[in-house]
N, C-alpha and C positions, 0 to 999 in steps of 0.2 A: 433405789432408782430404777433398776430392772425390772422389776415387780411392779410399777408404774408405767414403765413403759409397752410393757405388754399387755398391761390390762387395756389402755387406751389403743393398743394396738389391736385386743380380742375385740373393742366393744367395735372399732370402725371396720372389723371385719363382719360381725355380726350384723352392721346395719348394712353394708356392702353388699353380704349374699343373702341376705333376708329375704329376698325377692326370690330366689333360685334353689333356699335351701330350706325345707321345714322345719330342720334341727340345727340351727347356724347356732354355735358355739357360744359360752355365756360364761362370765366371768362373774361370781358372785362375790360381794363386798370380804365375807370372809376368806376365799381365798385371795384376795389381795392382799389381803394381810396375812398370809403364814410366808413362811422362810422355809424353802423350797432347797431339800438336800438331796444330791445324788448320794447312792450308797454301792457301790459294787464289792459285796459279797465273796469272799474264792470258793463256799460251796456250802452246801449242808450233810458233811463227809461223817458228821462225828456229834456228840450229845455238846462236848465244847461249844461248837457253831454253832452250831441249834439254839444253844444258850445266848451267844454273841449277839444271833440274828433277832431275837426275840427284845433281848437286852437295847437295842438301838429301835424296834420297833417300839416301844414302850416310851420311851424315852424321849424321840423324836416323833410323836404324836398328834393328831389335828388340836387335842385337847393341850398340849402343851405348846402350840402356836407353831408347829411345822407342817410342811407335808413332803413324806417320805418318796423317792424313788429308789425302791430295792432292785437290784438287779444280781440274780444268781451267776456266778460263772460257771461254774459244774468243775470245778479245777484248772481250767483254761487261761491261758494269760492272756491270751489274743481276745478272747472275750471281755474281759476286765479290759483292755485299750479300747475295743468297740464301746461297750458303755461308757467308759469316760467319753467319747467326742460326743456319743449320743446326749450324755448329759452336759454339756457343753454346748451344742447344738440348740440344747431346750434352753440355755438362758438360767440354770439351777445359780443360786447366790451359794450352796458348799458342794464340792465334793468327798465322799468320805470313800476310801480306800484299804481294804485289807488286801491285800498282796497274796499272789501266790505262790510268789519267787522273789528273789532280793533286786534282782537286774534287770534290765531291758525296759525302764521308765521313763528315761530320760525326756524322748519325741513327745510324748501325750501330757506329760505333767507339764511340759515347755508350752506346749498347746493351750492350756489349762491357765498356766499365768500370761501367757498375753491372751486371754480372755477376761482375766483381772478376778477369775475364779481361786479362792484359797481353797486347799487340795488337805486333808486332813486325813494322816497316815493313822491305820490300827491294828494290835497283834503285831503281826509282823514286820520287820524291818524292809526296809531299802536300800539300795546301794546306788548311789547317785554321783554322778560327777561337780554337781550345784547344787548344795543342799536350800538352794531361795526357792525351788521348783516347789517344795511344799511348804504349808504355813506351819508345821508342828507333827510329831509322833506320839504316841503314847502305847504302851503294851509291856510284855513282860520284859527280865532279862533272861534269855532262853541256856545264855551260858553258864549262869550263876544256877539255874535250876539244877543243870546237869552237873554242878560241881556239890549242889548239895545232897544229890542221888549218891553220889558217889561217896563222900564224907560218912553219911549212913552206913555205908557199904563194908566203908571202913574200918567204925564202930562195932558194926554189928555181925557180921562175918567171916567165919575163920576158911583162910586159902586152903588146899587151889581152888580158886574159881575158874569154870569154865560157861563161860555166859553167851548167851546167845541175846544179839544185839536185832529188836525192829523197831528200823527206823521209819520219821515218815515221810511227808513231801518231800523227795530229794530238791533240796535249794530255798526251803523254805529257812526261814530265820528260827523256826524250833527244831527243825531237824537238825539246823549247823550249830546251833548253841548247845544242844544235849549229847549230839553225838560229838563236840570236842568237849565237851566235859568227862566222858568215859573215855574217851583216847589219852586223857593226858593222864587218868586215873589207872587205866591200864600200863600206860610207860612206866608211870612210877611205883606197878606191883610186879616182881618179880613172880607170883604165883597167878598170877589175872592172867587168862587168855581168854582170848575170843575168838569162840569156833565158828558163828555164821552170824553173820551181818547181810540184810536184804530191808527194801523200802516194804513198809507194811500199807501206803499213801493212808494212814491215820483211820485205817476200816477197821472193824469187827472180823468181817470176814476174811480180807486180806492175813489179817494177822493170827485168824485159825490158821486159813491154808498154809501159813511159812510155819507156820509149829510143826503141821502135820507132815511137813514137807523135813524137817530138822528130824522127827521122830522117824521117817523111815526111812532114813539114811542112817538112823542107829549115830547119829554122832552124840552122845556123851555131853551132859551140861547138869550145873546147878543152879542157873540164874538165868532169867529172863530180862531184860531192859527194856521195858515197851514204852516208847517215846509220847503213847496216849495212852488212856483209858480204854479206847472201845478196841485198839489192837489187843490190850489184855486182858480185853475181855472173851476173846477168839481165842488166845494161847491159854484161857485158861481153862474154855472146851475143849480143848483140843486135846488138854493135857486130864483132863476127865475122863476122856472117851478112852483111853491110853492105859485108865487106874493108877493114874500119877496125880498125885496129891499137891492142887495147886497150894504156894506157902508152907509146904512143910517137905517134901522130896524137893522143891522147886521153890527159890526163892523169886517171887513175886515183884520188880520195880515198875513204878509206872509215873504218868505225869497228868496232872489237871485239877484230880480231888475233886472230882464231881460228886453227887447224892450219891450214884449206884456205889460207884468205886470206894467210897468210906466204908458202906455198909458191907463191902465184901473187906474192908479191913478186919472189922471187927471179926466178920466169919473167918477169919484167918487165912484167906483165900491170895489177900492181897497185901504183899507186908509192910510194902513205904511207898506212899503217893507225894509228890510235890507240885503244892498250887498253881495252877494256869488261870489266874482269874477271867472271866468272860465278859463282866458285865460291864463293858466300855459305856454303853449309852449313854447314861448321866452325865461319866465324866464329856466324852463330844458333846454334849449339851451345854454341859458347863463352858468348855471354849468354845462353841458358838457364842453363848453369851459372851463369853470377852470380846472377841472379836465385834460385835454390834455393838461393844459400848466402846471401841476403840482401842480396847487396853490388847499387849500384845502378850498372847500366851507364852510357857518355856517350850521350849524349841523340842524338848526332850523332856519325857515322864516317866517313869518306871511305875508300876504298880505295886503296892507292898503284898507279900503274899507269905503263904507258911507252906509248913509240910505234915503230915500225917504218918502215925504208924499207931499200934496198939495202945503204947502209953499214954497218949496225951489226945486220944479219940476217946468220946461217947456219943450217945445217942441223942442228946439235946445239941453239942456241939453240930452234929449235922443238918438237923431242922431249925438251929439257926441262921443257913446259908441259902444263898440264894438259887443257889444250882446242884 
């Protein structure tokens, strides 16, 4: 009905300043027909998101009967509020949401349904006082990653550990599910310490510099926790530059299992990666679709996902992945 109503609204504006404007506005038959999503993005920080963003541009396509509004925040929340009213303002039929932080939604998602917009959460969680503010979630469980980081850890390594912990978005929903996944791992090792814990915000760079910064303070460790890919990808320049042997002086944890990250599995660079799947689009496609045909999605989805180490990686297993 939106979508109708604006078009009849573009065409009486068109003939309205037709007289005054030589480029007065047009609405063509086909976009009348696509289904019109807002998306606000928290950034393109990391080979993850990159992947995310890619993964919903494909997905929600003109050729698959949408049209996209992307909107980057650069990691900002206040950005992410602005573009939701903005997309609000345009009259969009979804909004799609990744989060940059758990908290502070409550006003704009309230905004959002009494504009009678469904508000579709990804990746990341939220923490809401009325969970009606949105129509559904879907993304990882960030705490069960972190319990399965640690379970490896378990297995596969004999104490004392002294690990150095980078984390990433502080208050993000990865950050709080992987780092209490090693807190609860730590309490329950009497040989586990944790000598430096600092936010890496999920860069490459970031998470060289907090290595380089751990190295010349000469603090002592055996273990890195890097709560993404691209931070262990910096610690493990870092640890290069050093003559420290990433995976074998230094054991190696990370999170996402991206292309690059497998293939430094195998180079033994990196010893257990655990899945952060990216490729939501489809599934938001697929509840768009329910949604238009009335049916009402689960409130809650988990993504099924694995984890990675030496044994159960090859090099067909990675080229058959999407990321």
């Amino acid at each position: 009905m939106k979508k109708i109503v604006a078009a009849i609204i573009s065409i009486i504006l068109a003939i309205l300043l037709g007289g005054c404007s030589p480029k007065a506005p047009s609405v063509t038959v086909e976009e009348q027909d696509l289904i019109v999503v807002g998306f606000s993005q928290v950034g393109a920080e990391s080979d993850w998101r990159n992947a995310n963003t890619i993964s919903m541009e494909k997905a929600l396509s003109v050729e698959n009967g949408y049209r996209l509004i992307l909107e980057d925040a650069q990691q900002k929340q206040q950005k992410q509020i602005t573009a939701i009213r903005n997309f609000i303002n345009q009259g969009v039929d979804y909004i799609v949401l990744a989060p940059t932080t758990e908290t502070g939604w409550d006003t704009v998602l309230a905004e959002a349904k009494e504009a009678g917009i469904p508000v579709i959460i990804v990746d990341r969680m939220i923490e809401t006082s009325d969970l009606d503010l949105f129509t559904c979630w879907i993304g990882s469980d960030f705490r069960k990653e972190g319990d399965k980081a640690v379970e490896w850890m378990e297995d596969h390594l004999k104490g004392p550990l002294r690990i150095v912990h980078l984390q990433g978005n502080i208050g993000s929903s990865a950050q709080i599910g992987r780092t209490k996944g090693l807190d609860a791992g730590i309490g329950s090792h009497e040989d586990w310490q944790l000598v430096f814990r600092e936010s890496g915000d999920f860069t490459q760079a970031k998470g060289q510099e907090l290595v380089e910064k751990v190295l010349a303070k000469e603090i002592g460790f055996n273990v890195i926790y890097s709560e993404n890919d691209n931070m262990a990808y910096g610690a493990i320049d870092a640890l290069k530059t050093a003559g420290i042997k990433p995976g074998e002086d230094v054991t190696i944890i990370s999170f996402d299992a991206s292309n690059h990250a497998l293939h430094l599995i195998l180079d033994g660079e990196i010893n257990y990666d655990v899945e952060c799947n990216p490729l939501h689009g489809p599934r938001v496609q697929a509840i768009i679709e329910q949604l238009e045909r009335g049916e009402t999605p689960l409130k809650f989805t988990y993504v099924e996902e694995v984890s990675f180490d030496i044994s159960n990686l090859a090099e067909e297993v990675i080229e058959s992945r999407g990321y």
